[in-house]
C-alpha positions as CSV (number, residue, x, y, z in Angstrom):
1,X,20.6,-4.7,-5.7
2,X,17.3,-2.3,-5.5
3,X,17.7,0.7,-3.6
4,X,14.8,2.3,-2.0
5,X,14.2,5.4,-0.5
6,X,11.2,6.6,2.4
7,X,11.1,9.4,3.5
8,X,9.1,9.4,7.1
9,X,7.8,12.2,9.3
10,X,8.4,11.4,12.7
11,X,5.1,12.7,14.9
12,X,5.4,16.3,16.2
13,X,8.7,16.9,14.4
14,X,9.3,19.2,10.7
15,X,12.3,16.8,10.1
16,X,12.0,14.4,7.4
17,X,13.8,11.0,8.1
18,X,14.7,9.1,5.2
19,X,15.8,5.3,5.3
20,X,17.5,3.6,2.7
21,X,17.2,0.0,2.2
22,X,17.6,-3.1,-0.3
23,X,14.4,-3.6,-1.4
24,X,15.0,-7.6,-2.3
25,X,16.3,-8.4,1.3
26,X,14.4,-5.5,3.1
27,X,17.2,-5.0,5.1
28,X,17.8,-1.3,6.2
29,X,21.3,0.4,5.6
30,X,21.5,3.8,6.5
31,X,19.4,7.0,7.4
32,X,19.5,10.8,7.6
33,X,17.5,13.2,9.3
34,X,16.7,16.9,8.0
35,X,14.7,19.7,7.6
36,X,13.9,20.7,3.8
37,X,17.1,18.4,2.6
38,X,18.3,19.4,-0.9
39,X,19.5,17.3,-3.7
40,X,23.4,17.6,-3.0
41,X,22.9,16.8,0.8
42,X,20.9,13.5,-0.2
43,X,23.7,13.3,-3.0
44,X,26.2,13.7,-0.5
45,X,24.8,10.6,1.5
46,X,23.8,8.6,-0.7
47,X,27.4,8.4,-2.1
48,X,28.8,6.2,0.8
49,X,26.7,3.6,-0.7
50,X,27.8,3.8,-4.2
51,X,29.7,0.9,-5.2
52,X,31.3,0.1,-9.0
53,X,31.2,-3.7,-8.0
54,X,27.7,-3.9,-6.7
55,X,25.4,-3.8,-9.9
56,X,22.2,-1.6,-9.1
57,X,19.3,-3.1,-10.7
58,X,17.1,-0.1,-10.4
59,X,16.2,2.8,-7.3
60,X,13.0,3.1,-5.8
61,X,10.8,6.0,-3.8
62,X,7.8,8.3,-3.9
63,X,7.4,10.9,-6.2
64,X,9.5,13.5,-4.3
65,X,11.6,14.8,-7.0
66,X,14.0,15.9,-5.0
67,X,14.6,12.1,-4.1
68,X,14.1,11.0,-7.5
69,X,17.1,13.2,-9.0
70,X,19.3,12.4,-6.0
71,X,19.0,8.6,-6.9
72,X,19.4,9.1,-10.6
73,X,22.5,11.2,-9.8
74,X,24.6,8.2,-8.0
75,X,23.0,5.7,-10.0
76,X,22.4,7.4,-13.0
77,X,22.6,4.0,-15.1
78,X,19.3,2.5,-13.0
79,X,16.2,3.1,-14.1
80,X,13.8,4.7,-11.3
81,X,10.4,3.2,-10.4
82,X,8.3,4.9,-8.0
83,X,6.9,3.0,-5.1
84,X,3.3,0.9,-5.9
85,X,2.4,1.5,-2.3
86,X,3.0,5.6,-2.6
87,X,0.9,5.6,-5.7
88,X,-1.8,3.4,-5.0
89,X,-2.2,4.9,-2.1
90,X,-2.1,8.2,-3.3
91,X,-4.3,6.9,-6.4
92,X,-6.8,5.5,-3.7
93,X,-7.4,9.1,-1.6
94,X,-8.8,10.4,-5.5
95,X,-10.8,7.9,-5.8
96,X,-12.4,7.6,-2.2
97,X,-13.2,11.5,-2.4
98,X,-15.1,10.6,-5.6
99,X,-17.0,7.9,-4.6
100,X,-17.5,9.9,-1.2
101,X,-19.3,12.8,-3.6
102,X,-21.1,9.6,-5.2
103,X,-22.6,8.2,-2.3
104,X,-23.7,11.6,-1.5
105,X,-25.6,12.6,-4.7
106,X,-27.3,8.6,-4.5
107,X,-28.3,9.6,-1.5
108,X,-30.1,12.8,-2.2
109,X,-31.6,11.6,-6.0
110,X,-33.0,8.1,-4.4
111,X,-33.8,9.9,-1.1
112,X,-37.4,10.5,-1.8
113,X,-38.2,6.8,-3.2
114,X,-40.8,4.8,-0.5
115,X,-39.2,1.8,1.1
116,X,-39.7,-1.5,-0.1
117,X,-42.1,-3.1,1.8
118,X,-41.5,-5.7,3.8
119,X,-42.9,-9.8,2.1
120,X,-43.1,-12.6,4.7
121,X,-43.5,-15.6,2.3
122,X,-47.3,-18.2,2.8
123,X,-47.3,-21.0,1.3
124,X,-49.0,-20.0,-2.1
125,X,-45.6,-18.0,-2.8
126,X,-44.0,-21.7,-3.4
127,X,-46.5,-23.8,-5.8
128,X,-44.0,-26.2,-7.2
129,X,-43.1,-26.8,-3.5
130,X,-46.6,-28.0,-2.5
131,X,-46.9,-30.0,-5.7
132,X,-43.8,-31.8,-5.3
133,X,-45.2,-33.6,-2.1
């Protein structure tokens, strides 16, 4: 068994919702909604799930360390990975600013460059072709 952790932020509301599911079946098994939940409430939850005769192969969630030491504390014998969507995503908003500031400075250093002007082929552009015939 993986457990995973997300925590989602329902529109319009300040209370966090987090869902915890097997990640190999997907299939959801609890949730709790709060405002600014602590390690020993998540702690506190999390332990209806704990079971000695269910092996945990490892936890899963973002970087919120407050999740990440809740999972470690019921399942302290699972190693922790954090979610490849959460950090690639995360990894992807760095890099989109940059190339955004990129982009920008092209534009300004090859602003000033003529355009290419504009070749509509004749005949003598193609030699082989004619003396292929």
């Amino acid at each position: 068994m993986i457990w995973a952790i997300d925590g989602l932020e329902p529109e319009g509301s300040s209370r966090i919702l987090y869902v915890l599911y097997e990640v190999l079946s997907g299939q959801p098994f609890g949730a709790i909604q709060g405002e600014g939940l602590g390690e020993e409430e998540l702690v506190s939850w999390l332990s209806a799930y704990q079971d000695p005769e269910v092996p945990v192969l490892a936890t899963l969630s973002d970087g919120e360390a407050t999740l990440i030491a809740a999972l470690k504390a019921c399942w302290p014998q699972a190693p922790h990975q954090r979610c490849q969507v959460h950090f690639l995503n995360n990894l992807a908003g760095d890099v989109l600013d940059y190339d955004d500031e990129l982009r920008k400075a092209m534009r300004q250093d090859l602003g000033g460059l003529p355009k290419v002007p504009e070749h509509k082929p004749v005949e003598s552009d193609f030699p082989l072709a004619t003396s292929c015939r």
